[in-house]
Each structure stands twice: as C-alpha cells, then as structure tokens.
PDBQT receptor file of N, H, CA, C and O in Angstrom, charges set to zero:
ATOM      1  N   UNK A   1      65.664  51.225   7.413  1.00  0.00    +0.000 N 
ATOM      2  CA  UNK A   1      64.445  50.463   7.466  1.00  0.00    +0.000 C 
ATOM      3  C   UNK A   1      63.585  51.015   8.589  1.00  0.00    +0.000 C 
ATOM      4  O   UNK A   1      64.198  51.444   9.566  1.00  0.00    +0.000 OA
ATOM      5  N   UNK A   2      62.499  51.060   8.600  1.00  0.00    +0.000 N 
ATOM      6  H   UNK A   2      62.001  50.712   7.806  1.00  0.00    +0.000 HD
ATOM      7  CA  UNK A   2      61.359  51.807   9.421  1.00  0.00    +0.000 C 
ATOM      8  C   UNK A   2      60.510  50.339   9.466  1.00  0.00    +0.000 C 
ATOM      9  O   UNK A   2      60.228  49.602   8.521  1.00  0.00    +0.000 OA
ATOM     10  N   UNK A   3      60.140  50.151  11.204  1.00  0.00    +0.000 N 
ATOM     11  H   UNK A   3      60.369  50.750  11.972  1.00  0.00    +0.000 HD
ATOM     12  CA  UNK A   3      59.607  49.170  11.092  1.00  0.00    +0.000 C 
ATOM     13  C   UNK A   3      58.274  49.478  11.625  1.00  0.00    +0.000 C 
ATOM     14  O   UNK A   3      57.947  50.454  12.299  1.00  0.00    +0.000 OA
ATOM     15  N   UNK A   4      57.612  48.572  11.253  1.00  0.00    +0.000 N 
ATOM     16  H   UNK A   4      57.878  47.778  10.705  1.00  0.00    +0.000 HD
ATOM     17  CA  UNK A   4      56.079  48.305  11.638  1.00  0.00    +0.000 C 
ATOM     18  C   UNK A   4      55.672  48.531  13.110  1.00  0.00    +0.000 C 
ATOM     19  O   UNK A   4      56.041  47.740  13.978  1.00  0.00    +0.000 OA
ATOM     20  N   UNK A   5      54.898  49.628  13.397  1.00  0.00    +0.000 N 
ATOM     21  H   UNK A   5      54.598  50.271  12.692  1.00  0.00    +0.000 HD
ATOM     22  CA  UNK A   5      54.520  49.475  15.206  1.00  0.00    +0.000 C 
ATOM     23  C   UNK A   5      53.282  49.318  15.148  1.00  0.00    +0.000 C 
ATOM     24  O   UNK A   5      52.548  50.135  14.591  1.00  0.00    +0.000 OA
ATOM     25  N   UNK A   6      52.842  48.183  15.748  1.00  0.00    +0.000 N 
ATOM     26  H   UNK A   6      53.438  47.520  16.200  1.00  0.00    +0.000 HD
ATOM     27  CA  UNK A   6      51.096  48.313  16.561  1.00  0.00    +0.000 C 
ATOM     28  C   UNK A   6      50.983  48.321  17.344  1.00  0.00    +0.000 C 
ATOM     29  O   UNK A   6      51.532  47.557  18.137  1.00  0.00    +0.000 OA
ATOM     30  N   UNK A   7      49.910  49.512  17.715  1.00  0.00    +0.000 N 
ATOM     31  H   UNK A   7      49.463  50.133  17.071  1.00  0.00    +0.000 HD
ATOM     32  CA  UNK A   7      49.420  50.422  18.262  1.00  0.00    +0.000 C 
ATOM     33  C   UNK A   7      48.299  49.536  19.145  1.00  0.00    +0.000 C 
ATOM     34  O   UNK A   7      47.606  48.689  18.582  1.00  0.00    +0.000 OA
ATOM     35  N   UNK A   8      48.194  49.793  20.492  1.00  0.00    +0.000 N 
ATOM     36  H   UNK A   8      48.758  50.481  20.950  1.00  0.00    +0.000 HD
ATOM     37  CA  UNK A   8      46.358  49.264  21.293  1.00  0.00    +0.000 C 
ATOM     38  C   UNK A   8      46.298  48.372  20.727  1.00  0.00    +0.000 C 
ATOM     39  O   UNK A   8      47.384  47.795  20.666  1.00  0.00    +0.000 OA
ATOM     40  N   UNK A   9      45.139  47.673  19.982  1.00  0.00    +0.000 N 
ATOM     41  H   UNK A   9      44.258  48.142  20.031  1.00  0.00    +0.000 HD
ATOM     42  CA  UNK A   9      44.040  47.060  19.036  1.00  0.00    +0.000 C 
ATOM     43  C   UNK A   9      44.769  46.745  17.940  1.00  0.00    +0.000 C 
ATOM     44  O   UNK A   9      44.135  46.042  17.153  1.00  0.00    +0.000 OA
ATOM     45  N   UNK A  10      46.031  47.049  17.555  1.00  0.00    +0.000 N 
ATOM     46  H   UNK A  10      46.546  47.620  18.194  1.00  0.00    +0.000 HD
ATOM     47  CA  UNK A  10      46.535  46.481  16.389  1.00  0.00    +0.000 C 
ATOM     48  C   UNK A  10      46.394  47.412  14.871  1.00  0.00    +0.000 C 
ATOM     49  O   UNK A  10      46.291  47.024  13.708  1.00  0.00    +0.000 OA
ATOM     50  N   UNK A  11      46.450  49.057  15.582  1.00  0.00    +0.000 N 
ATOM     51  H   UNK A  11      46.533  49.372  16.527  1.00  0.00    +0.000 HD
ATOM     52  CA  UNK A  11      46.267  49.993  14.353  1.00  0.00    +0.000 C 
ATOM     53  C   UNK A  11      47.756  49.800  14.069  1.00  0.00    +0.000 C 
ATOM     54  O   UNK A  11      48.582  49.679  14.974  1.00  0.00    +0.000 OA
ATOM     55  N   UNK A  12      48.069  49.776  12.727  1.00  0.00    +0.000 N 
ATOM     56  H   UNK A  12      47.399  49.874  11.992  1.00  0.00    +0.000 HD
ATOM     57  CA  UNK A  12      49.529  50.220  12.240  1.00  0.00    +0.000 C 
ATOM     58  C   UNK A  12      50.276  51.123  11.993  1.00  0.00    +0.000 C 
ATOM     59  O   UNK A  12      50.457  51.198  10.778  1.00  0.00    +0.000 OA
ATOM     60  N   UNK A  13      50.839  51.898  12.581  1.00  0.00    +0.000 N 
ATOM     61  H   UNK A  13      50.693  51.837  13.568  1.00  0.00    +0.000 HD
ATOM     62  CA  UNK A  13      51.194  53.123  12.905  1.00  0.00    +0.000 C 
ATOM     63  C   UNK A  13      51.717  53.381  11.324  1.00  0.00    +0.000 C 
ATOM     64  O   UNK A  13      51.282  54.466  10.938  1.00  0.00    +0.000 OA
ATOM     65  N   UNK A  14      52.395  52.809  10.461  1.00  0.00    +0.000 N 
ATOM     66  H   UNK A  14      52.749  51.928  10.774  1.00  0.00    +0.000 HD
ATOM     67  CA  UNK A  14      53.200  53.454   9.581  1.00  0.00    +0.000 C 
ATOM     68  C   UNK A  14      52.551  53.372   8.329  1.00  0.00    +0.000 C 
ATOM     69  O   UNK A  14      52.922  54.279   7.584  1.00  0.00    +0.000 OA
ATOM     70  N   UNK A  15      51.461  52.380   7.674  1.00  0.00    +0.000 N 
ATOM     71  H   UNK A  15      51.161  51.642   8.278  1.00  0.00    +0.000 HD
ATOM     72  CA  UNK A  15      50.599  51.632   6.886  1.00  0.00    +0.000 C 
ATOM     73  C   UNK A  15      50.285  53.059   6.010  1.00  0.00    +0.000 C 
ATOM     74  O   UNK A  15      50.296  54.097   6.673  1.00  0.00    +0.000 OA
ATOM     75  N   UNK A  16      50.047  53.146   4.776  1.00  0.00    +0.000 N 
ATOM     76  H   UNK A  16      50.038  52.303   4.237  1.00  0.00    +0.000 HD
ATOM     77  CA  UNK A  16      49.489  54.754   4.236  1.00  0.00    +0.000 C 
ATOM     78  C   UNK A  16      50.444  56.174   4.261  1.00  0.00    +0.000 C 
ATOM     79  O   UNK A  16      50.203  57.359   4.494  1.00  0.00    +0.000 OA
ATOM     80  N   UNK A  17      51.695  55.372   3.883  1.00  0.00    +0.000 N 
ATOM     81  H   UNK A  17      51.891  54.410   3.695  1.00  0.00    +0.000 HD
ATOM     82  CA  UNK A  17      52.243  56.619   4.504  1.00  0.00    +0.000 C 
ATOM     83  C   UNK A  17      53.197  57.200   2.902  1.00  0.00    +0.000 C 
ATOM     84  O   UNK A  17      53.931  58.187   2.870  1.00  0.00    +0.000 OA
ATOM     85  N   UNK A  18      52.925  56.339   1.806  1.00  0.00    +0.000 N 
ATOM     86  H   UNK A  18      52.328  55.537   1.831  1.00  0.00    +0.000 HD
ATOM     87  CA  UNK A  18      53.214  56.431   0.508  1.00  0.00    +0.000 C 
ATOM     88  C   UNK A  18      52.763  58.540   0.365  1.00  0.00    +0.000 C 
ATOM     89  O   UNK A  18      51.870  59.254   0.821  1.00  0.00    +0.000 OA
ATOM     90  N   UNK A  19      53.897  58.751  -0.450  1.00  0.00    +0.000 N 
ATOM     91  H   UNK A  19      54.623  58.171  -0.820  1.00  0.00    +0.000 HD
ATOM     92  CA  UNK A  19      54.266  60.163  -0.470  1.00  0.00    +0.000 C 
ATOM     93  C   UNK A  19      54.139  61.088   0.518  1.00  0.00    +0.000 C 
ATOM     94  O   UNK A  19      53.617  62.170   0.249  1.00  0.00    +0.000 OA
ATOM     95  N   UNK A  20      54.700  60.743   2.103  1.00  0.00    +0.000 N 
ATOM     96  H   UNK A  20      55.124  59.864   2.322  1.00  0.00    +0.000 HD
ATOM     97  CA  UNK A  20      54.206  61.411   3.095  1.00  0.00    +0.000 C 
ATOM     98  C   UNK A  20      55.494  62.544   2.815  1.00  0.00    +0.000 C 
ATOM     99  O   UNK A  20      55.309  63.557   3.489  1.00  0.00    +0.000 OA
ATOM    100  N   UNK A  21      56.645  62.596   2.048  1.00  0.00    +0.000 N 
ATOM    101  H   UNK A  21      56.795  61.773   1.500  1.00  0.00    +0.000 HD
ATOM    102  CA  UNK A  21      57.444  63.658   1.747  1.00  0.00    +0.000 C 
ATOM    103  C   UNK A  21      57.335  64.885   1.470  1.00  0.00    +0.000 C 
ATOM    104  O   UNK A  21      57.925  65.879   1.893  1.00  0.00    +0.000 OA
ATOM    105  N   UNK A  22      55.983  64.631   0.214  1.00  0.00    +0.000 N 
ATOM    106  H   UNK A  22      55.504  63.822  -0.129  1.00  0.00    +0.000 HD
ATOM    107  CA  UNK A  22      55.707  65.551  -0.497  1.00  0.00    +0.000 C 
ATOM    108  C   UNK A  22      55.234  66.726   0.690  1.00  0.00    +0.000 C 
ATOM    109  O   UNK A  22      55.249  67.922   0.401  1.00  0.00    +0.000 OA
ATOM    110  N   UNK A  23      54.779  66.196   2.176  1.00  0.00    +0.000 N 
ATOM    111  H   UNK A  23      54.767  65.224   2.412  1.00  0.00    +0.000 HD
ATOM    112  CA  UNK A  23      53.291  66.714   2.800  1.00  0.00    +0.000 C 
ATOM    113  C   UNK A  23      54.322  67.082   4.084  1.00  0.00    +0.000 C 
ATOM    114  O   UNK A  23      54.160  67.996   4.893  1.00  0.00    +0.000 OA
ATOM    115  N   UNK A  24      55.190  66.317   4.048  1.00  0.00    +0.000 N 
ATOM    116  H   UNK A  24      55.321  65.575   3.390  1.00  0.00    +0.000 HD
ATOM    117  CA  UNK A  24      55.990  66.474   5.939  1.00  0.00    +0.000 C 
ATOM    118  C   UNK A  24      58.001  66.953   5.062  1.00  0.00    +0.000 C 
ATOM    119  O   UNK A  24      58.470  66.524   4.008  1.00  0.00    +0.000 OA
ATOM    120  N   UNK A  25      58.628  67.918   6.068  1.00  0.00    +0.000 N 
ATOM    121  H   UNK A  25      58.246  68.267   6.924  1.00  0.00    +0.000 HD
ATOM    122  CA  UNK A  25      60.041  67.509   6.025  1.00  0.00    +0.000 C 
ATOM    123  C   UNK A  25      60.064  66.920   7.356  1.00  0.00    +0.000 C 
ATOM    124  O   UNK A  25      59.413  67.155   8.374  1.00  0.00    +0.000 OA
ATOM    125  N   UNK A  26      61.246  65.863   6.996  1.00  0.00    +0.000 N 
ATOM    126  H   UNK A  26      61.775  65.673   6.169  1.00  0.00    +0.000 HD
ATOM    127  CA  UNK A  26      61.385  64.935   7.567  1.00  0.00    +0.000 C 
ATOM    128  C   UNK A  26      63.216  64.469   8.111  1.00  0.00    +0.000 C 
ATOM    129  O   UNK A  26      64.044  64.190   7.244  1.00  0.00    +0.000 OA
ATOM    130  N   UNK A  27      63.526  64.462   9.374  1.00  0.00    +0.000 N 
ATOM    131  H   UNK A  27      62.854  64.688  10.078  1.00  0.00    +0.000 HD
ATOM    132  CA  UNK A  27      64.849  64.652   9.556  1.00  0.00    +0.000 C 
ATOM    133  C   UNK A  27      64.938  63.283  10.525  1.00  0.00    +0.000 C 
ATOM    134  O   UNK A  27      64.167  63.140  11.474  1.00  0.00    +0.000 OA
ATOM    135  N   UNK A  28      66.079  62.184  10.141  1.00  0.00    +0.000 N 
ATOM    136  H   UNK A  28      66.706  62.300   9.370  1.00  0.00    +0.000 HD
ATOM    137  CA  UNK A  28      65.834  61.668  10.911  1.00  0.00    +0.000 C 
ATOM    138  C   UNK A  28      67.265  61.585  11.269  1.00  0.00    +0.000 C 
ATOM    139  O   UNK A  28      68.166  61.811  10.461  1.00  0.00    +0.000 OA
ATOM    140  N   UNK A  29      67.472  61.206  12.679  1.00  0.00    +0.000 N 
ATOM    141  H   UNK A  29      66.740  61.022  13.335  1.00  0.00    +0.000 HD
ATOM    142  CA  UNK A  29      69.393  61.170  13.623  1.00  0.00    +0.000 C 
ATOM    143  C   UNK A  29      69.287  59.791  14.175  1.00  0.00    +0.000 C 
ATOM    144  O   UNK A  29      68.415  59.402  14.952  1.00  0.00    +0.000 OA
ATOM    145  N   UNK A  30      70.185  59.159  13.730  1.00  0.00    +0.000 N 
ATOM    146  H   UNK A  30      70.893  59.476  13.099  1.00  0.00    +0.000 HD
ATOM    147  CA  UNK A  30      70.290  58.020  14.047  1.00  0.00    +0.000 C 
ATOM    148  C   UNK A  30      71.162  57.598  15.730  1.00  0.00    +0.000 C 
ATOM    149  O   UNK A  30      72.342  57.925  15.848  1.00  0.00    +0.000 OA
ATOM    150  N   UNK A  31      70.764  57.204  16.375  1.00  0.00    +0.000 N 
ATOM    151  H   UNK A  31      69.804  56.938  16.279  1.00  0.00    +0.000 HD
ATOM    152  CA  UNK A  31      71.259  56.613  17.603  1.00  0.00    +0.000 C 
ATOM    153  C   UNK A  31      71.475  55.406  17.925  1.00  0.00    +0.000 C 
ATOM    154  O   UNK A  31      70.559  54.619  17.686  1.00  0.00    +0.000 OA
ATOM    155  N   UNK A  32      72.929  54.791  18.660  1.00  0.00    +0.000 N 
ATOM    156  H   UNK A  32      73.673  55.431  18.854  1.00  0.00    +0.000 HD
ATOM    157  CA  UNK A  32      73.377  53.536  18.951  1.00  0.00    +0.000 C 
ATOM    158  C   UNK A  32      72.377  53.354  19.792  1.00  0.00    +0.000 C 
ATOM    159  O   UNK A  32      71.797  54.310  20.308  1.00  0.00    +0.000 OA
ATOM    160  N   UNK A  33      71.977  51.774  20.090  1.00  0.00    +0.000 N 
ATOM    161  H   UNK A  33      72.448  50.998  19.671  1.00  0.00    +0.000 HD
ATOM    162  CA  UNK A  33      72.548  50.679  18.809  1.00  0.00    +0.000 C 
ATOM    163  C   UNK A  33      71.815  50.866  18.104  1.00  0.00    +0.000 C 
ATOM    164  O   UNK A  33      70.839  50.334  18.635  1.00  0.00    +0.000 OA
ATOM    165  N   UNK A  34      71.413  51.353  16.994  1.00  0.00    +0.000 N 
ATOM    166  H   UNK A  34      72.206  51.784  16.564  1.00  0.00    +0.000 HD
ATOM    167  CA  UNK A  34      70.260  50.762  15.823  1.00  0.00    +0.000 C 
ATOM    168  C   UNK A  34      69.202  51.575  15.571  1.00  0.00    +0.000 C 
ATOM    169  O   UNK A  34      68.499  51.641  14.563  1.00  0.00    +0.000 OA
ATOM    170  N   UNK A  35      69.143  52.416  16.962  1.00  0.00    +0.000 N 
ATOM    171  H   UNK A  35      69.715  52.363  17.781  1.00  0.00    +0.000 HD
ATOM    172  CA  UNK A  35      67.366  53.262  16.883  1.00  0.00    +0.000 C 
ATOM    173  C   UNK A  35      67.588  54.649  16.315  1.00  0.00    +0.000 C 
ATOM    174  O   UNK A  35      68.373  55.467  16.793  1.00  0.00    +0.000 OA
ATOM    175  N   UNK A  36      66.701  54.868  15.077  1.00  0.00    +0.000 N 
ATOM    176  H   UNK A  36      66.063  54.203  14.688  1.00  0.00    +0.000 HD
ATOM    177  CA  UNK A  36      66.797  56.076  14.657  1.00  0.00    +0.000 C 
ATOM    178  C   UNK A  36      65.381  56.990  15.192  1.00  0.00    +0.000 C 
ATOM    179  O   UNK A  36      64.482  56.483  15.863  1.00  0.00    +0.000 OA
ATOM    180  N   UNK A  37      65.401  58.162  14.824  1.00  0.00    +0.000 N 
ATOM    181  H   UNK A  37      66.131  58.574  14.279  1.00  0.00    +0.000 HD
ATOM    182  CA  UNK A  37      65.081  59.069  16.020  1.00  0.00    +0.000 C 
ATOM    183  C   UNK A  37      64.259  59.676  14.351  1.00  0.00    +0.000 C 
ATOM    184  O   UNK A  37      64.937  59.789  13.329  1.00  0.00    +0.000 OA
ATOM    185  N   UNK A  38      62.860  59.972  14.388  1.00  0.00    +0.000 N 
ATOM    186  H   UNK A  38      62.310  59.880  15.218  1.00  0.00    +0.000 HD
ATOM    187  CA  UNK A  38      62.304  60.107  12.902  1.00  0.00    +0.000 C 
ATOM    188  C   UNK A  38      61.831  61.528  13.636  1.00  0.00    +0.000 C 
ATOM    189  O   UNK A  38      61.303  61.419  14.742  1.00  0.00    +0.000 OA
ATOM    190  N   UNK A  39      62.002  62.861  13.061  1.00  0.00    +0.000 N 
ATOM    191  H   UNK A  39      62.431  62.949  12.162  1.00  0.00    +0.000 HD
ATOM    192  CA  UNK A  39      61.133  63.882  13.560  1.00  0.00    +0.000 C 
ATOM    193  C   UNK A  39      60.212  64.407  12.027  1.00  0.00    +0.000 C 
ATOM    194  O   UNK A  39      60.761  64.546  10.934  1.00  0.00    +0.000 OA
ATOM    195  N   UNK A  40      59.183  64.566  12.213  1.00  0.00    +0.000 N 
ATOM    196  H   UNK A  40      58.737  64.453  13.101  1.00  0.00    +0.000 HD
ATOM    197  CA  UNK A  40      58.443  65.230  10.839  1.00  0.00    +0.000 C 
ATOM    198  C   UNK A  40      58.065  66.162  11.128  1.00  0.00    +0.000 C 
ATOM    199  O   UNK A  40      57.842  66.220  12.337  1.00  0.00    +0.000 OA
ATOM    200  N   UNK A  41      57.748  67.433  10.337  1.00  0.00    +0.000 N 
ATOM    201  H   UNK A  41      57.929  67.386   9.354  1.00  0.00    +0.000 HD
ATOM    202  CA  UNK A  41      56.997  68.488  10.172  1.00  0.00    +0.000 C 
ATOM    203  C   UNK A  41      56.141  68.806   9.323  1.00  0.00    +0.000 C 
ATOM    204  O   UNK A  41      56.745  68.585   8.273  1.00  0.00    +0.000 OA
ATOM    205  N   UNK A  42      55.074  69.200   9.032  1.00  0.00    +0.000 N 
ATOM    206  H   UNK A  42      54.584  69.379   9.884  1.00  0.00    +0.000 HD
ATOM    207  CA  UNK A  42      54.237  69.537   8.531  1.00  0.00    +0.000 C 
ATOM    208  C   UNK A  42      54.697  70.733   7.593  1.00  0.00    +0.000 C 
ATOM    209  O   UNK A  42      54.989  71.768   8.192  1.00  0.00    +0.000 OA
ATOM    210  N   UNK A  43      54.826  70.743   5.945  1.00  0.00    +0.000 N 
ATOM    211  H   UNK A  43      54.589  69.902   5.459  1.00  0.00    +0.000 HD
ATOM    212  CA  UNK A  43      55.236  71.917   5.120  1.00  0.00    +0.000 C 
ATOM    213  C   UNK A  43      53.911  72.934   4.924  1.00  0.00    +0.000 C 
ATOM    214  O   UNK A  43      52.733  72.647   4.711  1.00  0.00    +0.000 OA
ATOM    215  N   UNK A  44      54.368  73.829   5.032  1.00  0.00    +0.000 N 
ATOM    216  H   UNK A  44      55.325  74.062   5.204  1.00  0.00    +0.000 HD
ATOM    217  CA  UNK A  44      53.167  75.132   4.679  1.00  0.00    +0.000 C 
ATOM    218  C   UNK A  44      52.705  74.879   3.472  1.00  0.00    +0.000 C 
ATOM    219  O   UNK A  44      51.858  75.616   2.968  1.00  0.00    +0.000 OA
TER     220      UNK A  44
C-alpha cells in the first residue's frame, strides 16, 4: 500500500499517477517496521 503524502498547501504527492509504469522502472526495498523505500527511474 502506498500512502497519500501532503505536501506545503496540501498538493498530493501521489494523485495522477495511473500508468506511471509504463513511463518509470520502479524498484521498491522494503524496510522494518513497515516503510518501504520506492526508487523510480525514468525509461528511455
């Protein structure tokens, strides 16, 4: 589960992010307790 962060003013960091796969690889490592660690890259 990836949760919701707002940002300053209440921008939503994650909101729009429907097929961001196709556009980023995406690796994420999970760390105790609970927090996973999301890195993306940008595909050529």
């Amino acid at each position: 589960m990836v949760v919701p962060i707002v940002l300053g003013r209440g921008e939503r960091l994650w909101d729009g992010l429907e097929g961001i796969e196709e556009r980023f690889t995406i690796e994420a490592t999970p760390s105790p307790p609970g927090v996973v660690h999301m890195v993306m890259n940008r595909r050529l």
